[in-house]
C-alpha positions as CSV (number, residue, x, y, z in Angstrom):
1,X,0.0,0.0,0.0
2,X,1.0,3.7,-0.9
3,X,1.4,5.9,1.9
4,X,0.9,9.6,0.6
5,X,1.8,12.7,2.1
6,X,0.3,15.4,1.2
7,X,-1.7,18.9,2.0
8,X,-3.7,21.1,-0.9
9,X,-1.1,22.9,-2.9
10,X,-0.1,22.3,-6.5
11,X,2.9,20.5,-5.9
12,X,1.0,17.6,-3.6
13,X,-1.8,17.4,-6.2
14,X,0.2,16.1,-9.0
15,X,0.7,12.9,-7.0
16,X,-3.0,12.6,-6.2
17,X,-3.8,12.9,-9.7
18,X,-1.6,10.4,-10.9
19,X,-2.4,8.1,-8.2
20,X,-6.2,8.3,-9.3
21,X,-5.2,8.3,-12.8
22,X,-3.5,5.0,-12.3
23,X,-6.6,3.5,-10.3
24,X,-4.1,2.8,-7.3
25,X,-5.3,2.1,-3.9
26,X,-3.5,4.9,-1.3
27,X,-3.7,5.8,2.7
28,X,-3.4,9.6,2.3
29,X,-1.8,11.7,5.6
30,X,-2.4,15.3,5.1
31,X,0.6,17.0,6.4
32,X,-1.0,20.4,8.4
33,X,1.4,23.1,7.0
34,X,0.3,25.7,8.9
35,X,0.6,23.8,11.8
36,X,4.4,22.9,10.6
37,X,3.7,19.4,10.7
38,X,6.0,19.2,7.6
39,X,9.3,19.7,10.2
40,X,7.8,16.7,12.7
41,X,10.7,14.0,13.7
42,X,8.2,11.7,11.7
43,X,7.7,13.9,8.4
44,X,11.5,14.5,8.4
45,X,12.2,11.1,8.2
46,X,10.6,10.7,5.3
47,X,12.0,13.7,3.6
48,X,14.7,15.7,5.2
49,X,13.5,18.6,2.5
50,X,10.3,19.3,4.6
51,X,8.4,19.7,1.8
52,X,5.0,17.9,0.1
53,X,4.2,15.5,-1.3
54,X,6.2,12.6,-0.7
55,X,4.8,8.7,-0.3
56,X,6.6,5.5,1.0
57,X,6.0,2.4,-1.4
58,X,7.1,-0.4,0.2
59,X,8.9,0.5,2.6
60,X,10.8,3.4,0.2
61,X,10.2,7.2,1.2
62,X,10.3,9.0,-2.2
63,X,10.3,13.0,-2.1
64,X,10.0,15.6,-5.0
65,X,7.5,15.3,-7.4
66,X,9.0,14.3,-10.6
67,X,10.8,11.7,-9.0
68,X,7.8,10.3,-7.4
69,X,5.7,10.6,-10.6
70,X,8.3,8.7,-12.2
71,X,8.6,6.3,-9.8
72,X,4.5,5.6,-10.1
73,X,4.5,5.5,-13.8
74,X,7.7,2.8,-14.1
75,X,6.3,0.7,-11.2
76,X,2.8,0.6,-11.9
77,X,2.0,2.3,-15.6
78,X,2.4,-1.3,-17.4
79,X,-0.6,0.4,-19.9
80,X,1.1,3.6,-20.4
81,X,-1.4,5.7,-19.0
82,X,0.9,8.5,-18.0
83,X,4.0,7.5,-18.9
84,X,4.5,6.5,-22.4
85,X,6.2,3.0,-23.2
86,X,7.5,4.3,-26.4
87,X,11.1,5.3,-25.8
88,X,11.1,8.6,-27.7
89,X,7.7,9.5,-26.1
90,X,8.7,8.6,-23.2
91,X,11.6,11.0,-23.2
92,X,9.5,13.8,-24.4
93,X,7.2,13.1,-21.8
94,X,10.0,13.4,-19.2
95,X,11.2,16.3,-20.9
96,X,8.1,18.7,-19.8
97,X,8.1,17.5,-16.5
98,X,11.6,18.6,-15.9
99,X,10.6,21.7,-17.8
100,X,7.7,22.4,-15.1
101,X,9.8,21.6,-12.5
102,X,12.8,23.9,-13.6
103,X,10.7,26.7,-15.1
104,X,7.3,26.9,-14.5
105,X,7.4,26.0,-11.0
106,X,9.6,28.0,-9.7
107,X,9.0,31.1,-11.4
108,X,4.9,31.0,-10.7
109,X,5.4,30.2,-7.2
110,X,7.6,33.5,-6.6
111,X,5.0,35.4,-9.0
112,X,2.5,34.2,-6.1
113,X,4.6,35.0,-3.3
114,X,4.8,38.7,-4.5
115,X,1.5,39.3,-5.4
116,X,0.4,38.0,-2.4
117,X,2.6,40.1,-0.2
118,X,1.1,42.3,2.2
119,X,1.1,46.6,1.6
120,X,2.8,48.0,-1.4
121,X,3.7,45.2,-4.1
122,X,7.3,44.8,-5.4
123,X,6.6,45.7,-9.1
124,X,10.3,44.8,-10.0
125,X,9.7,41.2,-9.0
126,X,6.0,41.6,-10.5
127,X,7.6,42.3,-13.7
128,X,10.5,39.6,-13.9
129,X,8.5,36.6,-12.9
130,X,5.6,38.3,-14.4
131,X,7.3,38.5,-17.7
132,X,9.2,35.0,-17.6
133,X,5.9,32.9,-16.6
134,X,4.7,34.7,-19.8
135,X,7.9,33.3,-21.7
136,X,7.3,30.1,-20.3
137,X,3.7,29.9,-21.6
138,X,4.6,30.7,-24.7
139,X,7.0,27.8,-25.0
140,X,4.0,25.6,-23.6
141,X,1.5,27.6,-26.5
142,X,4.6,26.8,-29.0
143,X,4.5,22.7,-28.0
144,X,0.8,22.4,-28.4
145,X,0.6,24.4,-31.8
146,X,2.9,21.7,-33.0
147,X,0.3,19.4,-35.2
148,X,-2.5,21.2,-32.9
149,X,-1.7,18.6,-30.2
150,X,-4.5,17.9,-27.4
151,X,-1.6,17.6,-24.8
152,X,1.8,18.0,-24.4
153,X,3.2,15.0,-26.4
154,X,0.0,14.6,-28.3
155,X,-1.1,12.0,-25.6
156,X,-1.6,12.9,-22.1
157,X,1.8,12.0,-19.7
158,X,3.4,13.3,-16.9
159,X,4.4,16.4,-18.4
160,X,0.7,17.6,-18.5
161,X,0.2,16.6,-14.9
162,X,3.2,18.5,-13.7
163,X,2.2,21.5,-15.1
164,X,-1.9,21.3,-14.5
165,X,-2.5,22.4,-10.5
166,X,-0.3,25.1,-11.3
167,X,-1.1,26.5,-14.4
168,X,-5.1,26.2,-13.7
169,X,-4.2,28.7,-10.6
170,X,-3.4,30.9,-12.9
171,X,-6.2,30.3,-15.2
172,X,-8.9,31.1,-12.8
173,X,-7.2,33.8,-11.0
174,X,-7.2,35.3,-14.9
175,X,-4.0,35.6,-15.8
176,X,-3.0,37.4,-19.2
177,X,-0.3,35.0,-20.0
178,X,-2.7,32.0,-19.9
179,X,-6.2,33.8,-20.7
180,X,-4.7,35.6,-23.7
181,X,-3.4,32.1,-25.6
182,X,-6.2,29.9,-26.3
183,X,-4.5,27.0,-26.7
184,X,-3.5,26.5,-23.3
185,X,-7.2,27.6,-22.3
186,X,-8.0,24.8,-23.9
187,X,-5.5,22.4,-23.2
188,X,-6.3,23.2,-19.4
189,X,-9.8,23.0,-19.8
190,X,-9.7,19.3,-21.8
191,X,-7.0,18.4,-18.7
192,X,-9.5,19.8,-16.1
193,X,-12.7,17.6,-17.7
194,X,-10.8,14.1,-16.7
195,X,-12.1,12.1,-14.1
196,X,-9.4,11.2,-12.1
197,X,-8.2,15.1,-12.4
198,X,-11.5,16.0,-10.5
199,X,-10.7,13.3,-7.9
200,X,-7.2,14.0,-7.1
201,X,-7.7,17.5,-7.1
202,X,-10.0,17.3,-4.5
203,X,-7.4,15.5,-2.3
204,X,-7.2,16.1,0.5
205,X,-10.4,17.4,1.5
């Protein structure tokens, strides 16, 4: 059994996603960040980052999301659900995950933290995070336009997961960089309509 660890931020609802995606049975622990549960003895000995999500599989605590959506989808993705069994797809595939993870990620997240800072707004940071998460999306915009792709591989992987909680933040906070590209309107809304996307974004309650 899958042990998740998680609370209700972007980052810990890749993993839910996947898991429901992949139709695997989970116990979920929601790890109370504003109670710092994350820096417990317990939590840290399952990642010494202090940071969600994480899970232990057998025994083996796996931290950081790529790794632990890579971890799912060569363990348990023997259909290629989310994780492509051809080898060149399966490189793409891995390919926008690390993008989201390097890129998109990081620079959103700081956009967030300065916009939601209290009193007068740092317009420098506004603008340089502002104006790379709109470089960013227009790499995304430039991917899917290739042969008007439905995802970002042309099948749904890991790379569209990474980027989904994230991105759909964005989207319904009306964001120019996503609102004014209709592609990715789209491409979130089609990603937003699955199933198991409704589930595991609704984890944890």
């Amino acid at each position: 059994m899958i042990t998740l660890y998680t609370a209700a931020t972007p980052n810990g609802r890749k993993i839910s996603i996947a898991l429901e995606e992949l139709g695997l049975e989970y116990q979920l622990e929601h790890v109370k960040l504003q109670e710092e549960q994350q820096f417990s003895d317990a939590f840290l000995a399952i990642n010494p980052n202090h940071k969600i999500p994480a899970i232990v599989d057998d025994g083996q605590a796996i931290w950081e999301s790529g790794a632990i959506l890579l971890h799912l989808g060569e363990k348990y993705d023997g259909d290629g659900r989310i994780l492509p069994k051809d080898a060149a797809k399966r490189m793409e595939a891995i390919q926008y995950a690390f993008f989201q993870t390097g890129g998109v990620g990081p620079n959103l997240g700081r956009l967030g933290a300065a916009l939601r800072k209290e009193g007068e707004k740092n317009q420098e940071m506004l603008e340089i995070f502002g104006g790379e998460m709109d470089r960013l999306c227009g790499v995304l915009d430039r991917i899917l336009e290739n042969g008007e792709r439905e995802y970002l591989t042309g099948e749904y992987t890991i790379g569209d997961i990474m980027h989904y909680p994230w991105l759909r933040i964005a989207q319904q906070i009306g964001a120019e960089f996503i609102t004014s590209r209709p592609r990715l309107v789209a491409w979130l809304d089609r990603i937003a309509t699955r199933p198991a996307v409704e589930r595991g974004m609704a984890i944890p309650v």
